[in-house]
C-alpha positions in Angstrom: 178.4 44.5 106.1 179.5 41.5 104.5 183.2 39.5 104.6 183.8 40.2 101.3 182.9 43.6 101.0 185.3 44.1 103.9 188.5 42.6 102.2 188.0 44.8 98.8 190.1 46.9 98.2 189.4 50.0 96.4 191.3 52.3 94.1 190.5 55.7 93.7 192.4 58.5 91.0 195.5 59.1 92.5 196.5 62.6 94.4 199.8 64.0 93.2 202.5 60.8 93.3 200.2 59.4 96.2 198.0 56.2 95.3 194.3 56.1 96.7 193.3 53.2 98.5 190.2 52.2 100.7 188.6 49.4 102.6 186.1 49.1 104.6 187.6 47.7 107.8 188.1 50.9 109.8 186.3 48.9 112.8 183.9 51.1 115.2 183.6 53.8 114.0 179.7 55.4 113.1 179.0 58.2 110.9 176.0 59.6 113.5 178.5 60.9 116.5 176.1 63.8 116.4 173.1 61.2 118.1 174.3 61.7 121.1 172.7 65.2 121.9 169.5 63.3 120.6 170.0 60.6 123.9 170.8 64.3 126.0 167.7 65.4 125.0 166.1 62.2 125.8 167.7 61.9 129.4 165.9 65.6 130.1 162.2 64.7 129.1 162.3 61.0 129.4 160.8 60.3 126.1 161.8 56.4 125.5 161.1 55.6 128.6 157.5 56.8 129.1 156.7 56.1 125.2 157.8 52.3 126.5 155.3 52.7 128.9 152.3 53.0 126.3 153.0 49.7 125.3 152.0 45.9 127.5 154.5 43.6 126.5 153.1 39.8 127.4 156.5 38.3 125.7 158.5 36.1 128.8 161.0 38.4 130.4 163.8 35.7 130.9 163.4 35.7 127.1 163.6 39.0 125.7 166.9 40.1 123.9 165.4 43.6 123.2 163.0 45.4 125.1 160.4 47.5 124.4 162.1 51.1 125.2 165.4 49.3 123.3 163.0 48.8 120.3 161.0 52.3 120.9 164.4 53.8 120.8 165.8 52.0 118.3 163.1 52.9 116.0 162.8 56.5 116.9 166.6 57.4 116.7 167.0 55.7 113.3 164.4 58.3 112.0 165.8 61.2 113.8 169.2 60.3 112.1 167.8 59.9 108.6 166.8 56.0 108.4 163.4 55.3 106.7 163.2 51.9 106.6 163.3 48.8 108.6 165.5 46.9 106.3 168.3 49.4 107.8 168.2 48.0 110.5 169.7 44.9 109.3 173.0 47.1 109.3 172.2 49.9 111.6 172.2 46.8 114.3 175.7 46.6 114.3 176.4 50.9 114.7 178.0 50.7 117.9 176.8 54.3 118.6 173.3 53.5 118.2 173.7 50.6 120.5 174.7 53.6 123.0 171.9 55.9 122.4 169.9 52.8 123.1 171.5 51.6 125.9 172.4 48.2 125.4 174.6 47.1 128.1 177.2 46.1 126.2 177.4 48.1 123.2 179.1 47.3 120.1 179.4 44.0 121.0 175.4 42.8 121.6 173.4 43.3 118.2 170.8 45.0 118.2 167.2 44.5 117.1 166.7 43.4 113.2 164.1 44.4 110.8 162.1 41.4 111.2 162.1 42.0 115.3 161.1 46.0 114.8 158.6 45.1 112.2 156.7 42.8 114.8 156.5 45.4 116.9 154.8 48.1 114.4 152.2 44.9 113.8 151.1 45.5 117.1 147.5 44.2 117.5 144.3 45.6 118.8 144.4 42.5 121.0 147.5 41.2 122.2 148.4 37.7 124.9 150.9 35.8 125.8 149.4 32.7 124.0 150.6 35.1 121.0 153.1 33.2 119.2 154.1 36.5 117.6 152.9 39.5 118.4 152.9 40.2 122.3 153.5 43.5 122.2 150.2 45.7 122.4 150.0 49.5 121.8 147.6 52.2 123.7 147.1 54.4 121.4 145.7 56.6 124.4 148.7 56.5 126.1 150.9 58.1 123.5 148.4 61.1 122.7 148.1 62.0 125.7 152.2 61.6 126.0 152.3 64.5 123.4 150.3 67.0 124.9 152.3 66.2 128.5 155.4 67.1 126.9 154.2 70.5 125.9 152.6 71.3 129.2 156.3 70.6 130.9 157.7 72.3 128.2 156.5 75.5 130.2 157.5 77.1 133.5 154.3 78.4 133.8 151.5 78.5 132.2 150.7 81.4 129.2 147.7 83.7 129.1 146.9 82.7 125.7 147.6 79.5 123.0 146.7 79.0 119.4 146.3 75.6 118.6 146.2 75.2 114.5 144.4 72.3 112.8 145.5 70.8 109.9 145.0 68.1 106.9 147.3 66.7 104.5 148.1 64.1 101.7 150.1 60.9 101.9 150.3 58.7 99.4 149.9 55.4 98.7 151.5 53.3 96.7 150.0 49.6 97.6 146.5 48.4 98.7 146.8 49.5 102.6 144.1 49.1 104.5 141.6 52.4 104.5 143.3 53.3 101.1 140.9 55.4 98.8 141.4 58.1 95.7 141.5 62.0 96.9 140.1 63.9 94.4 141.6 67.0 95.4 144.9 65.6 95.8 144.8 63.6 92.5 145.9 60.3 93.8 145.1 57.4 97.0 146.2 58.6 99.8 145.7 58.6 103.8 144.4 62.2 105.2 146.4 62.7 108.3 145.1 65.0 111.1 147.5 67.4 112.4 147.4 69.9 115.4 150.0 72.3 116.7 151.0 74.6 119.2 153.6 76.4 117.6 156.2 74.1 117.2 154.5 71.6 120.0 153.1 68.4 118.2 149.9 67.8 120.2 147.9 65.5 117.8 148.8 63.2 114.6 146.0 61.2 113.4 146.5 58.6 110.5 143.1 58.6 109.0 141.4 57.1 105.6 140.8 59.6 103.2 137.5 59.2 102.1 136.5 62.1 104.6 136.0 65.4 105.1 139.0 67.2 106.2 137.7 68.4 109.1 136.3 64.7 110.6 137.0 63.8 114.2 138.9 67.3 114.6 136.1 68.0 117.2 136.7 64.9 119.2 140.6 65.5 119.1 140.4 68.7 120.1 138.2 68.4 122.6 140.6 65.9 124.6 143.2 68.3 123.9 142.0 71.1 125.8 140.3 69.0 128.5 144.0 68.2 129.2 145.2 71.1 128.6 143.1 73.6 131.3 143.4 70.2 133.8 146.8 71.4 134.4 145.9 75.5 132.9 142.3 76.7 134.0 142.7 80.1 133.3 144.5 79.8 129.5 142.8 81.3 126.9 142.7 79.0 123.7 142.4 79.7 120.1 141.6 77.2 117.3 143.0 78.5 114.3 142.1 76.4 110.6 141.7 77.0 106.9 138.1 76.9 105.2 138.6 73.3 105.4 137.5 73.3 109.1 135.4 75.7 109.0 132.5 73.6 110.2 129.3 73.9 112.1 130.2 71.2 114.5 133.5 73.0 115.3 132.6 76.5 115.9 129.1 75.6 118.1 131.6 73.2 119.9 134.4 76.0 120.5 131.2 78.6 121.5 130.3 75.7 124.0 134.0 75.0 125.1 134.6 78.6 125.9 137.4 78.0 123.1 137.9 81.5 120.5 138.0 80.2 116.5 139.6 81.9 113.8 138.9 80.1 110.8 139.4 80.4 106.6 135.9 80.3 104.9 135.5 79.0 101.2 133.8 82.5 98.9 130.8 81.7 97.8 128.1 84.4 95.6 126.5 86.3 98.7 129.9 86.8 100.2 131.7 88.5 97.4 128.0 90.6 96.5 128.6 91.4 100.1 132.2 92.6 98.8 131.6 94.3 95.6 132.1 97.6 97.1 135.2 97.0 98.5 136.4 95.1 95.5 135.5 98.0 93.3 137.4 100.6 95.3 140.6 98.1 95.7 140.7 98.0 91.7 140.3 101.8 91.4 143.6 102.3 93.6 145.3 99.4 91.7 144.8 101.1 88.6 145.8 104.0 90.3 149.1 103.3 91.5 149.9 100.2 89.5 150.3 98.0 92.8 148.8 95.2 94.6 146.0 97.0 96.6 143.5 95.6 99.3 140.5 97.0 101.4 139.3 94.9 104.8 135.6 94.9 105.7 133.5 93.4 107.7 130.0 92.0 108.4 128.0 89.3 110.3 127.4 87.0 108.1 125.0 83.3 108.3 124.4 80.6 106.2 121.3 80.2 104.8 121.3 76.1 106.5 124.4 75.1 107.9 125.1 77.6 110.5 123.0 77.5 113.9 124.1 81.9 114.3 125.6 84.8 112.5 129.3 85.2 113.3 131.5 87.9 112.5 133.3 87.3 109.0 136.2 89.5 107.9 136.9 90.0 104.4 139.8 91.2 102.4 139.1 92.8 98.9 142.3 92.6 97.3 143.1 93.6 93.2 146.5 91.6 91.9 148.1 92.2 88.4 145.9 89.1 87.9 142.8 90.5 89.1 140.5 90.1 91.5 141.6 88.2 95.3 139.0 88.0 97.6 139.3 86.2 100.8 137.3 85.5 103.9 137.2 84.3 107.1 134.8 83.8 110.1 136.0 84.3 113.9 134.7 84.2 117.4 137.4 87.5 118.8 135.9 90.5 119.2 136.4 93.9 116.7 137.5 95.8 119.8 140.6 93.7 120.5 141.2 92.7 117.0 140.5 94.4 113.9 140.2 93.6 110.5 142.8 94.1 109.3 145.6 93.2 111.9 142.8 89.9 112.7 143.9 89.0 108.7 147.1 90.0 108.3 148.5 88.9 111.7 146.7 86.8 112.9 145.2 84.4 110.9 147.8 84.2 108.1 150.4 83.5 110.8 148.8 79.8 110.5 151.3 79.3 107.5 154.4 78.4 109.5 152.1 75.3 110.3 153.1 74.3 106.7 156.6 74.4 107.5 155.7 72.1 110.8 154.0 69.6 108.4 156.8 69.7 106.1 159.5 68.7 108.9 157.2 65.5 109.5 158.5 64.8 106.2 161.8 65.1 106.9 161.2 62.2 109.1 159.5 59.6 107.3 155.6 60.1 108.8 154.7 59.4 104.6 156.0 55.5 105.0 153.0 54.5 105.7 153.7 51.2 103.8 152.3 48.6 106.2 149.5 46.7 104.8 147.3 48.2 108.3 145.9 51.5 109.5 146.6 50.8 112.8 150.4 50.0 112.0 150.8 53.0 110.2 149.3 54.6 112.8 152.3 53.5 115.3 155.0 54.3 112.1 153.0 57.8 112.0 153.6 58.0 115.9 157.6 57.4 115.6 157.9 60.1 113.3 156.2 62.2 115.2 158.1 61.7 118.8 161.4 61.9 116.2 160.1 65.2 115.9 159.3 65.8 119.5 162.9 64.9 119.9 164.4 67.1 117.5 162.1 70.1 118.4 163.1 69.5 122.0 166.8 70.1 121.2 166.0 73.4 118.8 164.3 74.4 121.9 166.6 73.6 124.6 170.0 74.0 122.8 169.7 75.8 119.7 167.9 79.2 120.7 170.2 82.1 119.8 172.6 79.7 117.8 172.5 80.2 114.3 170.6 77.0 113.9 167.7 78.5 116.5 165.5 78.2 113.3 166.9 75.6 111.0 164.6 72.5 110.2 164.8 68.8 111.5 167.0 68.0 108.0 169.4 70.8 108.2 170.1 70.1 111.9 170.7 66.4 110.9 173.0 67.1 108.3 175.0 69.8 110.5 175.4 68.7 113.6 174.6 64.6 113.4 175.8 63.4 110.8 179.7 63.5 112.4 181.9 60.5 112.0 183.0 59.0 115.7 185.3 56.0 116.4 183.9 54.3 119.7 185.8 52.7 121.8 184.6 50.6 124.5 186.4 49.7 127.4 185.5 47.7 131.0 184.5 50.9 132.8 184.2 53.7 129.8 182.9 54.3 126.2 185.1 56.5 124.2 183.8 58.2 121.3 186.3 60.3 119.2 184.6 62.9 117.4 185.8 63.7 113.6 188.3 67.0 114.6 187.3 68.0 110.9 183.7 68.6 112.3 183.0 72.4 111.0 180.2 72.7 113.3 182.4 71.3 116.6 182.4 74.9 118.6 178.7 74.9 118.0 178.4 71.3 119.3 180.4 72.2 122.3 177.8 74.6 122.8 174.9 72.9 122.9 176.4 70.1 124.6 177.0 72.3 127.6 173.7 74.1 127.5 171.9 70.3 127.7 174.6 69.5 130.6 173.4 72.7 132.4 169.1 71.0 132.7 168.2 68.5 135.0 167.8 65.3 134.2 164.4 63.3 134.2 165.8 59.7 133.7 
């Protein structure tokens, strides 16, 4: 904040006989006291700290003002509390609240890192030295996918008989000439196609990927290190890859028949599937002229391509007759009509993979669309920041908010309710004091959740 800002006085429209006045010059005082269940969170699953770890740093240690997990943290928090950009930093540096959650050892008095430092970091190379004038800090990208599946297995007392792990694509636009930049014509503009893959709420994969692909290209090979990892520390679970007819792919289904891995999968209509369907169809329309409402028969069949598919596989299809007309839909799965049929397969199953919309929509919330870096690979780590923003967020829905009345609010509305609280911090030789806006409407539930955190061990 500048000097001159500082000294301005300004008038506002009077209440009653009283005159308005303002300044900004109220000292320490942040307007994100609600952070600090983020760093509570943090202190139970260790997230800076082993996200740190995926990074070499070759810079000189008796040089470094900020390291890596100050910078990692720095970064990640500033999402998680609503800051896009790098060029808030340049303020954010002096929030002496966010110097806590990072841990600087003398908060509100040491600045913290500036946009120029963070944005060397999120140029991190594919090669990196100390003979480096400027970027020393390397990434492993290894390191931090594998840190996302880790979580969720420790997420668990023990493990479950069965997971569903949905696959995903969507749009992000571009607005410059980034690298891997290319026009979607389905989406209607250039764009990156990122990769996404869930376990209900669990971020296990995000991929930054050019989006002159197929949808479903290199889901294989991510999934594949997902469930090697996953029955390393589970043998026994059952797994379930769960898509739209975008993955709905040769290469997938033989590899989850291989794997031992169950698919349940959309599948695009095409002439010999809805002939296979005009029975159905035809009765569906008879009872929607009938009774004048929505109405929809299941059936199903085995069903093979005439030169993609290597086998016939079970396809279930709904006939379904809308005020519109005609809404057939189909998809193709490895479970078995005994344990699930048709209908219940559709209707509970498979459509249950719409909540992974919402999932995708809370990445939002955090920013993985600035993807405004002129490099893949340094969108890549901004892509990775949102996403363990989310981790952190998801963490604290999970271990603070169940049976709260914000057990299923998203990433924005818990930001807005329970961080976004103004705190004066005050620090002392032996204590930080943060006094906690008394006008907080949400304080008994922050009390709450503050004790339930207190209650877990800590990791770090």
């Amino acid at each position: 904040m500048s000097t001159e800002c500082t000294q301005i006085e300004l008038r506002f429209h009077g209440v009653k006989r009283r005159e308005i006045r303002g300044q900004f010059n109220g000292g320490a005082i942040s307007s994100d006291g609600g952070g600090l269940l983020l760093r509570e969170v943090d202190k139970r699953i260790g997230l800076m700290h082993r996200l740190a770890g995926c990074f070499t740093d070759y810079r000189d240690p008796d040089l470094i003002e900020h390291g890596v997990e100050e910078l990692v943290g720095q970064r990640i928090y500033g999402l998680a509390l609503g800051y896009a950009d790098l060029n808030d930093h340049e303020q954010l540096r002096r929030d002496p609240l966010l110097g806590v959650l990072v841990e600087k050892r003398e908060p509100g008095r040491e600045l913290l890192a500036g946009k120029s430092t963070l944005n060397r970091l999120e140029l991190t190379p594919e090669k990196a030295s100390a003979e480096d004038r400027y970027k020393k800090i390397l990434l492993h990208h290894e390191g931090v996918d594998r840190l996302l599946v880790d979580l969720f297995l420790e997420a668990h007392g023990e493990a479950p008989k069965q997971i569903i792990l949905d696959v995903d694509a969507t749009d992000d636009p571009l607005y410059g000439q980034q690298e891997g930049r290319f026009f979607h014509a389905y989406y209607g503009h250039y764009c990156y196609l990122p990769l996404y893959i869930f376990c209900g709420e669990f971020l296990l994969c995000a991929r930054l990927r050019s989006s002159n692909i197929d949808g479903a290209a290199g889901s294989v090979e991510e999934l594949r290190r997902i469930v090697h990892q996953i029955r390393t520390a589970w043998p026994q679970v059952r797994i379930l890859v769960r898509g739209d007819s975008g993955f709905c792919r040769e290469e997938l289904m033989a590899w989850c028949e291989g794997a031992g891995v169950d698919y349940l999968l959309g599948l695009a209509k095409n002439q010999r599937l809805q002939k296979e369907l005009e029975p159905q169809m035809e009765a569906a329309q008879a009872l929607y002229r009938e009774s004048g409402q929505a109405a929809r028969i299941f059936h199903e069949f085995v069903y093979q391509t005439r030169e993609s598919w290597s086998q016939p596989r079970r396809v279930v299809a709904k006939a379904e007759y809308l005020e519109k007309g005609e809404n057939p839909r189909f998809i193709v799965t490895s479970l078995k009509a005994e344990a699930w049929p048709a209908q219940p397969l559709y209707e509970k199953h498979y459509c249950a993979r719409g909540d992974m919309e919402n999932r995708i929509k809370e990445q939002l919330m955090l920013f993985a669309d600035r993807t405004s870096t002129a490099y893949l690979r340094s969108n890549q780590l901004r892509l990775y920041f949102s996403s363990m923003a989310y981790v952190l967020l998801q963490m604290l829905r999970r271990l603070g908010l169940q049976g709260t009345e914000l057990a299923a609010a998203q990433c924005a509305t818990i930001r807005l309710r329970l961080f976004k609280i103004g705190a004066l911090v005050r620090i002392t030789v032996r204590k930080v004091w943060i006094s906690l806006s008394s006008a907080s409407p949400y304080a008994g539930l922050f009390c709450q959740i503050h004790a339930r955190l207190a209650a877990l061990p800590l990791r770090c």
